[in-house]
N, C-alpha and C positions, 0 to 999 in steps of 0.2 A: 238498519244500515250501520247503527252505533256496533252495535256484536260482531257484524261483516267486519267490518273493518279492523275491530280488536282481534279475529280469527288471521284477518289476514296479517297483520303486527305480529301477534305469534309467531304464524309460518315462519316469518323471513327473519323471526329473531332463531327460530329452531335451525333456520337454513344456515344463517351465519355461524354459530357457533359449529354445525358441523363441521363448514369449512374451516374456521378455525384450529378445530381439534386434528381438520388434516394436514393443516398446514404446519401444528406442530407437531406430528407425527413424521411427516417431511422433514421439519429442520433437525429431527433429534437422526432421524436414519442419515441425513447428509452427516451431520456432524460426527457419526458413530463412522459411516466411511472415511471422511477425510485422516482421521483418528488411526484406525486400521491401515488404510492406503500408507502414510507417511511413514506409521512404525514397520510395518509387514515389510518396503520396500529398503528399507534400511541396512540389513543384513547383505540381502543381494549386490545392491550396489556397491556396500562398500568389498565385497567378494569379490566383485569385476574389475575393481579399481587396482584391488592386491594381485589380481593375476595381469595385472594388464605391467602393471613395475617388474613383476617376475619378468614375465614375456622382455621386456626394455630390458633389462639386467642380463638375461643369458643368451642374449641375441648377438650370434657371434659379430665384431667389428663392421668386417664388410658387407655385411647382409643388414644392419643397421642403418651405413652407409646410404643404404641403397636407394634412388629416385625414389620412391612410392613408400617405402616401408618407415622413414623416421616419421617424415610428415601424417600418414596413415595413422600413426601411432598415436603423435599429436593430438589429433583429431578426434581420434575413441578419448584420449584421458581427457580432453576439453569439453564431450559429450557427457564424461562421469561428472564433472563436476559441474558442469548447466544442471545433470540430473540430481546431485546433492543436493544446491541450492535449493531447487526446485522443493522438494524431502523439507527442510530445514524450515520454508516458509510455509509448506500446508502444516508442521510439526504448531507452527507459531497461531497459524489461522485456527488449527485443534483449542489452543489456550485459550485463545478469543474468543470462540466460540461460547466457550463454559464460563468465559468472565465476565456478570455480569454486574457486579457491585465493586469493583477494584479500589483498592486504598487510595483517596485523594489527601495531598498535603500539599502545603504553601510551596508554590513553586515561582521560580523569579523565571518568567518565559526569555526575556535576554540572554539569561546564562545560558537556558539550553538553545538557545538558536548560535550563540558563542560555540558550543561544546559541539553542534553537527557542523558550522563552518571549516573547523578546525580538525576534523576527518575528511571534511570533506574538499581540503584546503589544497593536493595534488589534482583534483580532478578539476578543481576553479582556475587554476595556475596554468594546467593542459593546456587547457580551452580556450585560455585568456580571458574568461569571463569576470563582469562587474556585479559584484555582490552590494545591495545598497540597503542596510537595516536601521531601522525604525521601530522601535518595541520598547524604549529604557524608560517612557514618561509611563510605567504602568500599572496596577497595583498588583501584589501576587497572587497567581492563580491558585486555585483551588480546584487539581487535577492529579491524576497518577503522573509522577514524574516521565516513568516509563513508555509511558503508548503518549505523552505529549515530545518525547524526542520520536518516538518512530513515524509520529503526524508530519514534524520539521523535516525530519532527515527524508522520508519519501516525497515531501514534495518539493525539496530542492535538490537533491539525485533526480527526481523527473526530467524537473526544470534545467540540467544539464545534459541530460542522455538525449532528451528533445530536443535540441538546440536547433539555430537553424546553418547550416552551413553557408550563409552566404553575409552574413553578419555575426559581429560581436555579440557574446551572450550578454544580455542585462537583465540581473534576476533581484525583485524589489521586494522585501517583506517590512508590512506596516502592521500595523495593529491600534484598534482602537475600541473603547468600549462601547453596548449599545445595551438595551434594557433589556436586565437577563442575560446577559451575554457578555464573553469578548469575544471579537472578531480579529482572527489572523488572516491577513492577505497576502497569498503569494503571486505574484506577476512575473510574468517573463515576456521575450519577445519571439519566443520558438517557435515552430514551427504551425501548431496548434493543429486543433480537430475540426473538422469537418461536421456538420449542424446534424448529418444522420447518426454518427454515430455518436453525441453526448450519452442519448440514453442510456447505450453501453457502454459506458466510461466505466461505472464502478464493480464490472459484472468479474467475477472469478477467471481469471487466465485469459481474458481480454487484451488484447493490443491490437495497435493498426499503425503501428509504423515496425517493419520485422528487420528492417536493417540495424535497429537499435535492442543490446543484451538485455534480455529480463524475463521474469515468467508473468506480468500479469498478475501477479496477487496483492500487490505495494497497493494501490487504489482501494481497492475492496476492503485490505487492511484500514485502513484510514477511513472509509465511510464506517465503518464496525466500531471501529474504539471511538468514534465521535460520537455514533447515534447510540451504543450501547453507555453515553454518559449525560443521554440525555441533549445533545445537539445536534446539529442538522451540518450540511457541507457544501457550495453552491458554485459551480464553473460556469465561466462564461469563456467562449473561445471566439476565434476567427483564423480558420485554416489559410498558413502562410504568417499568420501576423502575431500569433500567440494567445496566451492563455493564462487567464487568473481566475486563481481558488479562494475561495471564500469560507473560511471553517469557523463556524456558530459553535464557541463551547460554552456551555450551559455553564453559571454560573450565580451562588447565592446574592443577592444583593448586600448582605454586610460584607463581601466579598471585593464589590464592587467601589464601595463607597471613598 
């Protein structure tokens, strides 16, 4: 029974690793396409973009003018550049992909939640929304500076693009430490998700509200550069009422101290 059983331990450790080996077989072929797709697509679009300004430029006056033809126009250059972006961020998810030890240094998380306010300062103002921060009692982190502004800046660009149209925005970020960790929270009162689709919350080109601009890959981003540093990332929503994120970044304990 002792052998049985060590036979059958085996198996399932032979079975594991094979799936393992296919799974990273999988992540290196996605990543070799997303890689290819962004740069191959690159040329083309911006080829269409350039004839589409020729086109705008020698179209005589009145034919410009015309009911269907400016707005038409409009419309393709507004589609090139939904399609750049688009380019720009799988370009960013290609980096991601391959970075998996990025340079961490002392970072003071206020400054950078100051520095995406303050980009993001026309679209707070728009909206008339209430930015309420909480982060300066902290010690410095120990993270890449970089993918810790693209963690900020995406989930309060979310937290604005989400809003709920029937109330003032109120978007709250706190922060406090926990063993092993800090913990960054962002709150808002948006419109929030619906209980089936959390699980795909973080999935690539995902969304579920299509009335609001984006491609879907801001999410995905930020569960990547969290877990590829070693943290975890945790939402809780309630469709109609809003949505708070919960970001675990891994952190040394003389870090913390």
């Amino acid at each position: 029974m002792v052998e049985e059983g060590g036979q059958q331990a085996l198996a399932l450790a032979e079975e594991l690793s094979l799936v393992n080996e296919q799974l990273t077989r999988t992540n290196v072929d996605l990543d070799n396409f997303i890689y290819t797709a962004s740069h191959d697509l690159k040329a083309p679009i911006y080829n269409i973009e350039g004839l589409l300004y020729i086109l705008q430029d020698e179209l005589p006056l009145d034919v410009a003018r015309q009911e269907e033809v400016g707005p038409t126009l409009a419309r393709m250059l507004d589609a090139v550049e939904r399609f750049k972006r688009t380019i720009d961020h799988l370009t960013e998810v290609s980096k991601l992909q391959k970075e998996h030890a990025p340079i961490a240094t002392a970072v003071d998380l206020a400054a950078v939640v100051e520095d995406v306010r303050q980009d993001l300062l026309p679209l707070l103002q728009a909206a008339g929304a209430r930015l309420s921060v909480d982060v300066s009692a902290l010690p410095l982190l120990q993270f890449s500076e970089k993918n810790l502004r693209s963690i900020v800046y995406n989930l309060l660009s979310n937290a604005l693009k989400y809003r709920h149209p029937d109330r003032t925005p109120h978007i709250d970020v706190h922060a406090h430490v926990r063993t092993g960790h800090l913990v960054l929270e962002v709150h808002d009162n948006g419109l929030g998700i619906a209980p089936a689709h959390l699980p795909r919350l973080f999935t690539m080109f995902q969304r579920f509200h299509d009335h609001v601009e984006g491609t879907g890959i801001g999410l995905y981003m930020v569960k990547r550069i969290v877990e590829n540093a070693g943290g975890r990332i945790e939402v809780h929503s309630q469709l109609g009422a809003g949505t708070t994120f919960f970001v675990f970044l891994s952190q040394p304990a003389a870090a913390l101290a």
